[in-house]
VMD Tcl script that draws the C-alpha trace (Angstrom):
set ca {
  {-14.53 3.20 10.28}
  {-14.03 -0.71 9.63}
  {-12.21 -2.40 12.81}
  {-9.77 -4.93 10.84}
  {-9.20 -8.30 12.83}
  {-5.58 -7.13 12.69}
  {-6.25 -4.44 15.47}
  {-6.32 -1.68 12.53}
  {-9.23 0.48 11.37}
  {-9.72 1.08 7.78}
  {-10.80 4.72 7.39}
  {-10.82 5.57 3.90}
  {-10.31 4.28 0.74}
  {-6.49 6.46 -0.77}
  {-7.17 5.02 -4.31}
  {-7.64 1.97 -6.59}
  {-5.65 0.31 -9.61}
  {-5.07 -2.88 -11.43}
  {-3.14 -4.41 -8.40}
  {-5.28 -3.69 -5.84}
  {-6.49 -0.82 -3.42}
  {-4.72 1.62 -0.66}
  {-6.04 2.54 2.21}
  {-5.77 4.98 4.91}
  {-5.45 3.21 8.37}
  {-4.48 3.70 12.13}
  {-4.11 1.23 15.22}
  {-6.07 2.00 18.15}
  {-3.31 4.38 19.21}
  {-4.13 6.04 16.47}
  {-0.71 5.11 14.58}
  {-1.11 6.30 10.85}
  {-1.10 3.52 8.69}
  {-1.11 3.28 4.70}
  {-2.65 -0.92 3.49}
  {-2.51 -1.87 0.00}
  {-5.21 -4.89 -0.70}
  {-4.07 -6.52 -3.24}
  {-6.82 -7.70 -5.52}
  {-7.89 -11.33 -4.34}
  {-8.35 -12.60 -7.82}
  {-4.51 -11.62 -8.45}
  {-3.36 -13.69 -5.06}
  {-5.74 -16.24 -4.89}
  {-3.12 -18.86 -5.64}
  {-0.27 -19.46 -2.94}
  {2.60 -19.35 -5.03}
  {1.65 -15.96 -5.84}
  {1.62 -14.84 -2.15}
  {5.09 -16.60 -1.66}
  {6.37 -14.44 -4.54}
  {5.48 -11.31 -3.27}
  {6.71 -12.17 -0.06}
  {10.01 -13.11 -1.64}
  {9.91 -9.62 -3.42}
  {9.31 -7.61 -0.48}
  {12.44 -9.69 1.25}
  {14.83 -8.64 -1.42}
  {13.79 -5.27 -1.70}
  {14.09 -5.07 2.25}
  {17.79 -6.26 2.14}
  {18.51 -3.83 -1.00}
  {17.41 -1.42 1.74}
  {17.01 1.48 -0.81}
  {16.51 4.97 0.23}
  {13.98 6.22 -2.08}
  {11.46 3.65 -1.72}
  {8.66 3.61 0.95}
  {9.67 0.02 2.69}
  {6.68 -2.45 3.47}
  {6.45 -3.07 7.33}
  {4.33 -6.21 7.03}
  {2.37 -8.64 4.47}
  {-0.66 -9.78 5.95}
  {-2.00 -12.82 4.79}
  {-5.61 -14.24 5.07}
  {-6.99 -16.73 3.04}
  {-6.38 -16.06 -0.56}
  {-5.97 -12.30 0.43}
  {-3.18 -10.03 0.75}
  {-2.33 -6.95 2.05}
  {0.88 -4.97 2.48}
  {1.03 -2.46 5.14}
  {3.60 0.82 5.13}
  {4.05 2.79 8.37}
  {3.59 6.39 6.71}
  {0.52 7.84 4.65}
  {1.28 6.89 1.20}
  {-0.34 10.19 -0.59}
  {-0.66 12.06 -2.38}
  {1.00 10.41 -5.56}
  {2.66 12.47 -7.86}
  {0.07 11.77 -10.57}
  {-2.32 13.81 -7.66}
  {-0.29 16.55 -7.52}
  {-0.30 16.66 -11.54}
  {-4.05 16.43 -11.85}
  {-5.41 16.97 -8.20}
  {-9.01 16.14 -7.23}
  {-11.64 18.85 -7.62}
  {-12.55 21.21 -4.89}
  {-15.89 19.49 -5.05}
  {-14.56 16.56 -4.57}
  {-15.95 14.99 -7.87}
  {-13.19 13.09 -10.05}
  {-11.19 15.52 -12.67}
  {-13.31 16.08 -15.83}
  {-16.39 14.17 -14.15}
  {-19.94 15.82 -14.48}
  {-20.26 18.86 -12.33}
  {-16.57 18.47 -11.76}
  {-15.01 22.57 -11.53}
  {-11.16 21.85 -13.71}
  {-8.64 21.19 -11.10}
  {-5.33 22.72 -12.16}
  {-2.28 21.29 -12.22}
  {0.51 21.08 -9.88}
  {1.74 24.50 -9.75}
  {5.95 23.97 -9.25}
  {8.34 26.60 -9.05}
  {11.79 26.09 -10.95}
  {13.93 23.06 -10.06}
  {11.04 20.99 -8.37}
  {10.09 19.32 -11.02}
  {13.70 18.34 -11.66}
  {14.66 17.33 -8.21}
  {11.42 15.07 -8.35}
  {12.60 13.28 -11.39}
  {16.42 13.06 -9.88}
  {14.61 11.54 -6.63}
  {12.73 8.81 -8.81}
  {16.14 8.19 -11.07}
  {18.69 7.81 -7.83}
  {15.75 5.44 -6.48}
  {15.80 3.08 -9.60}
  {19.58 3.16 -9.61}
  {19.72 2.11 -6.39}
  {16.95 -0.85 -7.04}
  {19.11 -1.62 -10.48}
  {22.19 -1.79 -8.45}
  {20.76 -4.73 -6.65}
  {19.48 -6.32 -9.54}
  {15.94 -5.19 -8.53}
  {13.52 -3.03 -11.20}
  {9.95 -1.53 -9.89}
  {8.31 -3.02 -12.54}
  {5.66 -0.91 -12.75}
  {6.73 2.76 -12.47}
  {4.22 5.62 -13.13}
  {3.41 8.93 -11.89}
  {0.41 7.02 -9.47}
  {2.98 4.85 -7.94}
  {5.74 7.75 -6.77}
  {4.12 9.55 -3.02}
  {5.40 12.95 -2.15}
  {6.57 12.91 1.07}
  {5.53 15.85 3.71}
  {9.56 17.28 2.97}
  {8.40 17.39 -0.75}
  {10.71 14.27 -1.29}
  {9.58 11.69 -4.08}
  {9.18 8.10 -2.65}
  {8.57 4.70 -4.75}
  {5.37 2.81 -3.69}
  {4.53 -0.72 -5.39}
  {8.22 -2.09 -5.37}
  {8.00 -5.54 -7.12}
  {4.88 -5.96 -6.61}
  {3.35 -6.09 -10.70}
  {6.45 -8.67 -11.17}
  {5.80 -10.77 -8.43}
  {2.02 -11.14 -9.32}
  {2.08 -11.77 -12.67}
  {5.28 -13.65 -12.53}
  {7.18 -11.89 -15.18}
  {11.53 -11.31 -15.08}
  {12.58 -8.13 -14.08}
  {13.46 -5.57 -16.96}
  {15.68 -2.97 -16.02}
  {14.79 -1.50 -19.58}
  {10.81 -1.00 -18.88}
  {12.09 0.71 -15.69}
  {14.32 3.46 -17.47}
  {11.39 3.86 -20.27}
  {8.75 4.13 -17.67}
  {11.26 6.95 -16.15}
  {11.17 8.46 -19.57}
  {7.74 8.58 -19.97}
  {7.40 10.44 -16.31}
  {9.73 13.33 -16.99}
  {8.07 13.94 -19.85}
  {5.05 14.68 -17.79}
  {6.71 17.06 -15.29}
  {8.05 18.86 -18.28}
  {4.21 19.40 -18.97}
  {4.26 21.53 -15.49}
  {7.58 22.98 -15.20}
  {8.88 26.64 -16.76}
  {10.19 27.18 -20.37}
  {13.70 26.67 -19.60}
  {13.13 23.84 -16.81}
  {10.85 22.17 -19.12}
  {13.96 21.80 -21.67}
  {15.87 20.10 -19.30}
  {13.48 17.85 -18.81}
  {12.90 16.88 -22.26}
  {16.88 16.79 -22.82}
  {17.17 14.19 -19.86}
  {14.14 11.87 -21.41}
  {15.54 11.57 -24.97}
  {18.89 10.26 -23.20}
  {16.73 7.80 -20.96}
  {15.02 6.73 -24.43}
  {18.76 5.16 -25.02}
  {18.66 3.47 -21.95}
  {21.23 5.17 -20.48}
  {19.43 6.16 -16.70}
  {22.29 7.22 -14.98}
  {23.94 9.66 -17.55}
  {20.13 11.06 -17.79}
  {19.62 11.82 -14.48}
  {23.38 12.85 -13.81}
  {22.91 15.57 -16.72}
  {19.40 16.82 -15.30}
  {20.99 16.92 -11.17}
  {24.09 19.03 -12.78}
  {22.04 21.60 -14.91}
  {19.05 21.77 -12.82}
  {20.96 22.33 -9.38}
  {21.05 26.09 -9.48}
  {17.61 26.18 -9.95}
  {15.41 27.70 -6.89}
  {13.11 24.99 -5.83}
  {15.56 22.26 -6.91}
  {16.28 21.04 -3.69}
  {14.12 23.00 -0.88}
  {10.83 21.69 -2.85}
  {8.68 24.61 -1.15}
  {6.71 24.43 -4.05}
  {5.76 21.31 -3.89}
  {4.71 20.73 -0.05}
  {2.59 23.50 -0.67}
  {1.17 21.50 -3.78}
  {1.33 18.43 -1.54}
  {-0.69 20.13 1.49}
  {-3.35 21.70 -1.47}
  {-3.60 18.36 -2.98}
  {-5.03 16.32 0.58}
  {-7.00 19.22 1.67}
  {-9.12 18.32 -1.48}
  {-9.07 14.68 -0.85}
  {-12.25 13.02 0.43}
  {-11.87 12.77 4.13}
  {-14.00 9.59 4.03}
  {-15.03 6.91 1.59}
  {-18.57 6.23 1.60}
  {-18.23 2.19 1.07}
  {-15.94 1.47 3.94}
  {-17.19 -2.02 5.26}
  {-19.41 -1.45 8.60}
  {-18.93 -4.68 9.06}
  {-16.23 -5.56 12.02}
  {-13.62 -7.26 9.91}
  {-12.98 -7.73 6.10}
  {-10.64 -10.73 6.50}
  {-11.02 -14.04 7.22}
  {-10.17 -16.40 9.20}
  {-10.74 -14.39 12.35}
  {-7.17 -13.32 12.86}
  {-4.89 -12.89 9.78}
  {-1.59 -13.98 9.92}
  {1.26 -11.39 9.73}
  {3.73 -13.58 8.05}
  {6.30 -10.98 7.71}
  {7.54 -8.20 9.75}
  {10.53 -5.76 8.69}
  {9.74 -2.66 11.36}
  {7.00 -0.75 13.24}
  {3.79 -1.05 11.39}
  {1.20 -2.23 12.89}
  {2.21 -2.89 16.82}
  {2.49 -6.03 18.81}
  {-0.39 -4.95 21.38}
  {-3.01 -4.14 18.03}
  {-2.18 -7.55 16.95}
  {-2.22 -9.38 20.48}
  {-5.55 -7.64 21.54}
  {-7.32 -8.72 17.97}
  {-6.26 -12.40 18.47}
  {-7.49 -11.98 22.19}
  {-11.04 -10.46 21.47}
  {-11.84 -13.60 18.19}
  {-10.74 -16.02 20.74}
  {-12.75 -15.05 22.96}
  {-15.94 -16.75 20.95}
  {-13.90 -19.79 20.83}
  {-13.85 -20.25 24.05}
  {-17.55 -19.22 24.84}
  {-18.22 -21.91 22.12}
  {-15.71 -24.52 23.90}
  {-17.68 -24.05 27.70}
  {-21.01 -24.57 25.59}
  {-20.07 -27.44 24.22}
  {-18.67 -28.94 27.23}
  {-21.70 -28.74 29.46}
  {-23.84 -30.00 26.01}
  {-21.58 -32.86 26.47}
  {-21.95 -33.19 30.36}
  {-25.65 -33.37 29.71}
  {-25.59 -35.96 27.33}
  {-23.99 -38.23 29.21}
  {-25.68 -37.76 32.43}
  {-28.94 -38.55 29.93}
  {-27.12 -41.21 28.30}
  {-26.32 -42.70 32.40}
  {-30.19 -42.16 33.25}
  {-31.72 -44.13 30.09}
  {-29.22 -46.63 30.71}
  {-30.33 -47.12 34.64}
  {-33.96 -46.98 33.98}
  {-33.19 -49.88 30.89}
  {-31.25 -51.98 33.65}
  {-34.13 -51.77 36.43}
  {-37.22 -52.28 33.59}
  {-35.51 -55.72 32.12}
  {-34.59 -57.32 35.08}
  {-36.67 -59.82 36.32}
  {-38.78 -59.46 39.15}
  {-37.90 -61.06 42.57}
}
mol new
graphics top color blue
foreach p $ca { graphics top sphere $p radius 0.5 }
foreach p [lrange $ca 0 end-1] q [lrange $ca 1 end] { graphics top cylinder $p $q radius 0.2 }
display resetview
């Protein structure tokens, strides 16, 4: 494990994309953390950092209930990292193509197929209606995600679907929320549960994404709750914690290029410029600052005494000077 200067240790590497990477993470209580690194070349410029800390503030007073809330952006240098106070895994794109047993990527050499998700009627559907009555609630505030996709939805440990990545692809590439791209995006991902789910289930599915392709979310989703509700895994999701629990016993429980190094940020404590709940705690934070300062100071005492002793030099040389120019008696 990799100690951050934040009083966090890195443990293992979740997964990486175009914005960045997620990590698995605990304080020294051992506090399970999810951190998302944004990639530094994507936040190297301030303005981007105060836009994604202007996102996160709006989602936070949206307050919606399907989306996994940010507890802190932590700031260091031209880096970035958002912190959530829950294990953000598996994704929903896990469960639908889950690692290998052997631990090898999905279709990589020596890789055994991994099967899909294996969901029992109605879990598919409640999944989708989780992910819709999220958006709704982010359109309602005049919020989108931005940058929906089966790898950005985490399945909760009640089976629930969460949103991940709020804002986030908007804020760092600057670019006007489009409520449209959101209800396409939707689209796109109940078309791939319909890839998973039963015959009939599968239907509804595909019913409730040609009505999204018209832009219309809420009848979409409205239509799918009503005619999927009867279904037996529609709201109990049994099927899909035990998918869930299946899909992280295959994860790696390590990632073999976790930093050994002591800290991956710089300067030697990173500013936690905003807080919203329990994340990382006060103590982790207070004990980091305390342990870099401690150099500080053992640099500060050196360089005192250096400058004791130059002066007491300095006071000698000038003595001897005085008593070798004056004249004799």
């Amino acid at each position: 494990m990799a100690e951050t200067n934040i009083g966090v240790q890195l443990e293992a590497t979740l997964r990486s994309g175009a914005i960045g990477t997620w990590w698995t993470a605990s304080t020294g209580g051992g506090h399970p953390l999810g951190m998302l690194q944004l990639e530094p070349s994507l936040v190297a410029e301030a303005e981007v950092r105060d836009r994604i800390a202007a996102a996160i503030i709006a989602v936070r007073d949206a307050n919606p209930s399907g989306v996994l809330r940010t507890t802190e952006l932590v700031v260091d240098g031209k880096r970035a990292w958002l912190v959530v106070a829950t294990l953000p895994a598996p994704t929903l794109a896990e469960l639908l193509s889950p690692p290998a047993p052997d631990g090898l990527a999905p279709g990589a050499a020596g890789a055994a197929p991994a099967p899909a998700a294996g969901f029992a009627p109605g879990a598919a559907s409640g999944l989708a209606v989780d992910v819709a009555l999220a958006l709704r609630e982010l359109h309602a505030a005049g919020l989108g995600h931005g940058d929906l996709a089966a790898d950005t939805v985490v399945i909760t440990s009640g089976g629930a679907a969460m949103l991940v990545e709020v804002a986030v692809r908007d804020a760092l590439t600057n670019r006007a929320t489009n409520l449209g791209r959101d209800t396409a995006a939707w689209a796109t991902l109940v078309r791939e549960l319909a890839a998973v789910a039963s015959a009939p289930e599968a239907e509804l599915l595909r019913a409730a994404a040609t009505t999204a392709d018209s832009g219309d979310l809420a009848t979409a989703a409205r239509r799918l709750a009503d005619r999927a509700a009867d279904l037996p895994d529609y709201a109990g999701r049994e099927s899909v914690v035990a998918a869930r629990g299946a899909c992280l016993a295959q994860m790696p429980p390590t990632a073999p290029h976790i930093p050994q190094q002591r800290s991956t940020m710089e300067p030697a404590v990173a500013p936690v410029i905003l807080r919203f709940g329990r994340g990382i705690p006060d103590a982790a934070i207070a004990a980091a600052a305390q342990r870099a300062a401690a150099p500080k100071r053992r640099r500060s005492l050196r360089g005192l005494k250096i400058a004791v002793a130059a002066v007491v030099l300095l006071l000698a040389a000038a003595t001897a000077a005085f008593f070798l120019l004056s004249p004799l008696p």
